[in-house]
C-alpha positions as CSV (number, residue, x, y, z in Angstrom):
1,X,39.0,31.9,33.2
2,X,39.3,31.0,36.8
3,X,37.2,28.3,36.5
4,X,38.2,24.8,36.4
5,X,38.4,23.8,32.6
6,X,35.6,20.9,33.5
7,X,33.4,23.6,34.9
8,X,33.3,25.6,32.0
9,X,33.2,22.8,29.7
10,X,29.9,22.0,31.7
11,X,28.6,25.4,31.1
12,X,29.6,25.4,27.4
13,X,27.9,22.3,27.1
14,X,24.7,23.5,27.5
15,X,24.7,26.6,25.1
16,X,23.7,27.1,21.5
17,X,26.4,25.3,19.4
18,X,26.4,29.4,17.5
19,X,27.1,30.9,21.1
20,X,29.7,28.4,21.6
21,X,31.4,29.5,18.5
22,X,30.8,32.6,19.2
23,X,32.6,32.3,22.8
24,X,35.7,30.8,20.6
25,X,36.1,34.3,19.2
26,X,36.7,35.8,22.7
27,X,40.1,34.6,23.7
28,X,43.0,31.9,22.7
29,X,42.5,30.6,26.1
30,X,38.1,29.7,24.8
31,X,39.4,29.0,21.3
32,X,42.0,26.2,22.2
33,X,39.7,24.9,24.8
34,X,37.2,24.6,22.4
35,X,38.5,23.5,19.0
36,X,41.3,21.9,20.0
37,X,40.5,19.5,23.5
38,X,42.4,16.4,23.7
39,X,38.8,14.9,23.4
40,X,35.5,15.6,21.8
41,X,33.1,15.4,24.7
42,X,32.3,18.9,24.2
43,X,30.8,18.6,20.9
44,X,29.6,15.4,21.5
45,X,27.2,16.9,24.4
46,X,26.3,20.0,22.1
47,X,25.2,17.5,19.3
48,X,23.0,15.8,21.8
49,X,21.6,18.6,23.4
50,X,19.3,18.9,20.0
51,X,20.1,16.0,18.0
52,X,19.0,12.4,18.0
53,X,22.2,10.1,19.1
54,X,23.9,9.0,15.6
55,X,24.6,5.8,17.1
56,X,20.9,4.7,17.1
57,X,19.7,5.9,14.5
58,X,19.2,4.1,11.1
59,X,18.4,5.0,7.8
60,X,15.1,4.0,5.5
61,X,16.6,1.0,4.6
62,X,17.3,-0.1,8.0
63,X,21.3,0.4,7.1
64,X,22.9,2.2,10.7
65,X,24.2,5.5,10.5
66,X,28.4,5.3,9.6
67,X,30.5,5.2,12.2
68,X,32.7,6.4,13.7
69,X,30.6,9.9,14.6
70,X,32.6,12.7,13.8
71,X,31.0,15.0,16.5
72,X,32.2,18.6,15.8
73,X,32.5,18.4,11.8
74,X,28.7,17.1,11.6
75,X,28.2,19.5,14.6
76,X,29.3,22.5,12.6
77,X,27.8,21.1,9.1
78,X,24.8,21.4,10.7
79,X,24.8,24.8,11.8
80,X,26.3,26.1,8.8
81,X,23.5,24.2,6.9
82,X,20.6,26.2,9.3
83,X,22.3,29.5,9.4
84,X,21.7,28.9,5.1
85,X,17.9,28.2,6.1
86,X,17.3,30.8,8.2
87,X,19.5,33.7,5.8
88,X,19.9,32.6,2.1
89,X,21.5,35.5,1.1
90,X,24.9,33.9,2.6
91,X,24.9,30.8,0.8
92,X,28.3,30.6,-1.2
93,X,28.4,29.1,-4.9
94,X,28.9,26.2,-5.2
95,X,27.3,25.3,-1.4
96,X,24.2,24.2,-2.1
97,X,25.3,20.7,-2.3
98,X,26.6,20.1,0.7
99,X,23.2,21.8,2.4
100,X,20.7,19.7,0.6
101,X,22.9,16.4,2.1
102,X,23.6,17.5,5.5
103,X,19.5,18.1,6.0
104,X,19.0,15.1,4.3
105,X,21.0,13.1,6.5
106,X,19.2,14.5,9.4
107,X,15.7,13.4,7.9
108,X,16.9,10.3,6.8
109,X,19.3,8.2,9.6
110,X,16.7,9.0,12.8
111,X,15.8,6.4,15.8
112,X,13.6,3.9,14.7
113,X,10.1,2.9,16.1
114,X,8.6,-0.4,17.1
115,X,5.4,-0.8,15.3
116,X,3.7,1.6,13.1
117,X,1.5,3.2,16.0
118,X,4.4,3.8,18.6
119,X,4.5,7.2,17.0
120,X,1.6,8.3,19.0
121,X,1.5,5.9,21.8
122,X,3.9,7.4,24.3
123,X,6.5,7.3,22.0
124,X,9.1,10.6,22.0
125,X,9.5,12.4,18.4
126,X,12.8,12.1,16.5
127,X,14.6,15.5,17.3
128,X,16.0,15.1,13.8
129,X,12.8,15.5,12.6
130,X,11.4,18.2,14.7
131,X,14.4,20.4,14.5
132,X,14.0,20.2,10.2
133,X,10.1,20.3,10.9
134,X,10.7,24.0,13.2
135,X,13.6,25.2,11.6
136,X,12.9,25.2,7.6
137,X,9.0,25.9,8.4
138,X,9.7,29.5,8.1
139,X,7.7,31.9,6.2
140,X,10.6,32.7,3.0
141,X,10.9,28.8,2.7
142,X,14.2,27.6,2.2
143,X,12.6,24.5,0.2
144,X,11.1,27.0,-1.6
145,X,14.5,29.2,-2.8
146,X,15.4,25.7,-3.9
147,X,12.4,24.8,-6.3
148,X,12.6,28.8,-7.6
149,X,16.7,28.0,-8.3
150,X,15.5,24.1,-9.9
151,X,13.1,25.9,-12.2
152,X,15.4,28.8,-13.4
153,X,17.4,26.2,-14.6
154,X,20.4,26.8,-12.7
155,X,20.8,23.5,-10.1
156,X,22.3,20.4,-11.5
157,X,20.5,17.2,-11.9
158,X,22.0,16.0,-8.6
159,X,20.9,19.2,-6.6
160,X,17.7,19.1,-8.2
161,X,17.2,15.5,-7.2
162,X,18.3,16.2,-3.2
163,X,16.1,19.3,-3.2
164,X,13.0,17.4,-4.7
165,X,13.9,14.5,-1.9
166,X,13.7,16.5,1.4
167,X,11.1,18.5,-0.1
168,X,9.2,15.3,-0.4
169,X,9.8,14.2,3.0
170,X,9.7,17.6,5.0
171,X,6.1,18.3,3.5
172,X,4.2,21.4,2.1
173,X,5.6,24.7,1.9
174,X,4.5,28.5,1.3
175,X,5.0,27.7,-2.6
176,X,3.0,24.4,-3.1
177,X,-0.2,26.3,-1.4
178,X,-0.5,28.6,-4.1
179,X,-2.7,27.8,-7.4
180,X,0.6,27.8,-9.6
181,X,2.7,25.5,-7.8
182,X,-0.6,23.3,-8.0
183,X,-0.6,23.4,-11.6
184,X,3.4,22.8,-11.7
185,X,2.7,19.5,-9.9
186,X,-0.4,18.5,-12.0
187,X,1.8,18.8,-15.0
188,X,4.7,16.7,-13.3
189,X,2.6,13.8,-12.9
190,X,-0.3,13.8,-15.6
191,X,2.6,14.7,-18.3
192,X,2.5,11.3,-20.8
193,X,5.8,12.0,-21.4
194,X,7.1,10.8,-18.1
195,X,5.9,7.6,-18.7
196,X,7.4,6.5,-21.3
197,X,10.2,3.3,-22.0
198,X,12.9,5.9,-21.5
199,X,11.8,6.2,-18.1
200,X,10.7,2.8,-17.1
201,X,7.1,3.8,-17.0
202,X,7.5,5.0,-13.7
203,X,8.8,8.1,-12.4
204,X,12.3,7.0,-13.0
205,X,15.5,8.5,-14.3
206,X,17.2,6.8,-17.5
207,X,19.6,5.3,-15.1
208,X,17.1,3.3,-13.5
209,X,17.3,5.8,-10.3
210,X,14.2,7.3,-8.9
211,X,13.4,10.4,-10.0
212,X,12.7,13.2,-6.6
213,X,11.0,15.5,-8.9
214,X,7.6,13.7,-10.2
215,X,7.9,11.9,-6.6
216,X,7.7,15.2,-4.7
217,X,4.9,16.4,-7.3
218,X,3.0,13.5,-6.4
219,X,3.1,13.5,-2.8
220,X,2.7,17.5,-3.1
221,X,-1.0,16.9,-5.1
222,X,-2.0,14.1,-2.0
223,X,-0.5,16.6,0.6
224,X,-3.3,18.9,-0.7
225,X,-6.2,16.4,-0.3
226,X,-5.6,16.4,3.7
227,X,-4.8,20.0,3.6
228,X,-7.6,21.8,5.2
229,X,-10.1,23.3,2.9
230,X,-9.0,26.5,2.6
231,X,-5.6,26.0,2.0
232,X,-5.0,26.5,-1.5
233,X,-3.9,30.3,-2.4
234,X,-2.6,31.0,1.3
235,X,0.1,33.2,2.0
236,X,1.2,32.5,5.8
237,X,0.9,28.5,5.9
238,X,1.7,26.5,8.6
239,X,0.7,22.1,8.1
240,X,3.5,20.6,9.8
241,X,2.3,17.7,11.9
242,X,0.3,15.6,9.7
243,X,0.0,12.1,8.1
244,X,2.7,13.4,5.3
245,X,5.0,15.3,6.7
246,X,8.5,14.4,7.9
247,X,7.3,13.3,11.6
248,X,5.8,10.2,9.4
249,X,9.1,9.2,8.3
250,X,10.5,7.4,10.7
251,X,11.4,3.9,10.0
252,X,9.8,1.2,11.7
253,X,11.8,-1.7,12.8
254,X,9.5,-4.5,14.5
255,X,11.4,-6.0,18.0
256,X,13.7,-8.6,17.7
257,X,14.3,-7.7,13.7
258,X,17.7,-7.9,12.7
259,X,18.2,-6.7,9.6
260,X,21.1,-8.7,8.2
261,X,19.2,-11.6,9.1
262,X,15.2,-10.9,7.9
263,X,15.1,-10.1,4.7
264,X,11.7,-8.7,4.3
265,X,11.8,-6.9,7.7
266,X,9.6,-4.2,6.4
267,X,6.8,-6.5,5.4
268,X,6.7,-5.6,1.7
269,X,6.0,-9.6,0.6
270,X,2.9,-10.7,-0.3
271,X,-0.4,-9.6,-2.2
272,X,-1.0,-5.6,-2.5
273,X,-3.8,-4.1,-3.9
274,X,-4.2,-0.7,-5.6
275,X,-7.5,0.9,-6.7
276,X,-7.7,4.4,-8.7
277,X,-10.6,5.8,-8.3
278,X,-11.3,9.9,-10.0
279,X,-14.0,11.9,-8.8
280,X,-15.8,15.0,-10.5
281,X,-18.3,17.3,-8.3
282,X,-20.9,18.8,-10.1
283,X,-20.3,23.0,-9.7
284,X,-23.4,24.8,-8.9
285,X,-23.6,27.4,-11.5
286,X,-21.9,24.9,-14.3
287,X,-23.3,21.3,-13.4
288,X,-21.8,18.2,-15.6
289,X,-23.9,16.8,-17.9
290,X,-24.7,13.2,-16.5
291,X,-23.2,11.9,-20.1
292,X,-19.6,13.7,-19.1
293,X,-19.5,12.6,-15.6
């Protein structure tokens, strides 16, 4: 304590956010310095240390992040919501909620790129994204705990919905690797029932809202097809920087758009094309008759 306050402000600034909390606990002198500074500088330094800056980032439908940035409530959102990744076991009732949204945020208001191969030309990553990508690909997958609560039948339609969304754009996990979350998925999406005028035909909820569940079953069955070969039935898995995981969601916003101005500023006019196209491999010892193929 006889340092100048700006000098240990400066070192505070460039600890772990959970250290710095942790230092609160040693003294009123640390606490009051910390939680209660005339200013937030402080937190806004230890949100920047890992985190992409709020004020240029912008969501997937090219809406900005909200302002004005609350810098230590986010701050300590955030590291509530990973100490509940990393340790399960503490997650309160009635918490979940508030988890699935602060990790969404994260994924979903990042800095956008300028055309759709700045990505990988020179282009930094979205910390956002790389911290969800490092800290949730854990072996006992938090995405996982989720999907295990959603089928128990204990999450409401909402959590259920914010689960099924980040678990769409994070990517594959330790549970859709194995042979009965593939069948899980495959009953999602080929299930008639789905489909129906209820549901728009589409995977859509009553309310005309789009339904995370069959979505994240869809993209789980496609994640498998660039999956290497050997994936399925894998216990330790690790497929975190590919074509569909949450590095690839990143918004591109073309120079000079402005989005209040273009309205099709993602390009989504004009003629589109889908094909469908199934394939069955003849299996060695049980080949398909040429009239079944």
């Amino acid at each position: 304590m006889d340092l100048t306050p700006e000098l240990i402000e400066e070192i505070l600034a460039r600890c772990d956010p959970v250290d710095v909390s942790r230092i609160a606990q040693t003294s009123t002198q640390m606490r009051a310095m910390i939680y209660f500074a005339e200013d937030s500088s402080l937190w806004r330094d230890l949100y920047l240390n890992q985190f992409d800056d709020p004020r240029c980032c912008i969501g997937h439908d090219g809406t900005p992040q909200p302002q004005p940035i609350d810098w230590k409530g986010d701050l300590q959102r955030i590291v509530r919501a990973q100490t509940v990744v990393q340790n399960w076991d503490i997650l309160k009732p009635g918490e979940l909620l508030s988890i699935l949204q602060t990790l969404l945020a994260l994924v979903y208001y990042v800095p956008p790129r300028l055309s759709a191969d700045h990505l990988w030309n020179g282009f930094k990553f979205s910390h956002n994204l790389l911290w969800i990508l490092c800290e949730m690909g854990r072996k006992d997958h938090f995405l996982d705990r989720v999907a295990k609560r959603a089928e128990d039948g204990v999450l409401t339609l909402h959590e259920r919905q914010l689960g099924a969304r980040l678990h769409t754009y994070y990517g594959l996990t330790n549970g859709d690797v194995s042979r009965m979350g593939v069948v899980k998925s495959l009953a999602f999406v080929y299930g008639e029932y789905e489909y129906d005028p209820d549901f728009n035909y589409g995977p859509f909820l009553p309310n005309g809202a789009v339904d995370w569940e069959i979505i994240q079953a869809v993209h789980h069955l496609l994640s498998m097809h660039i999956a290497p070969k050997d994936t399925a039935g894998q216990k330790d898995f690790t497929f975190l920087m590919n074509q569909m995981s949450a590095i690839m969601t990143q918004v591109v916003r073309p120079e000079g758009v402005v989005f209040d101005q273009e309205e099709d500023w993602a390009g989504v006019k004009g003629t589109w094309e889908i094909s469908f196209c199934i394939c069955i491999a003849d299996d060695e010892n049980n080949e398909v008759p040429p009239g079944e193929r």
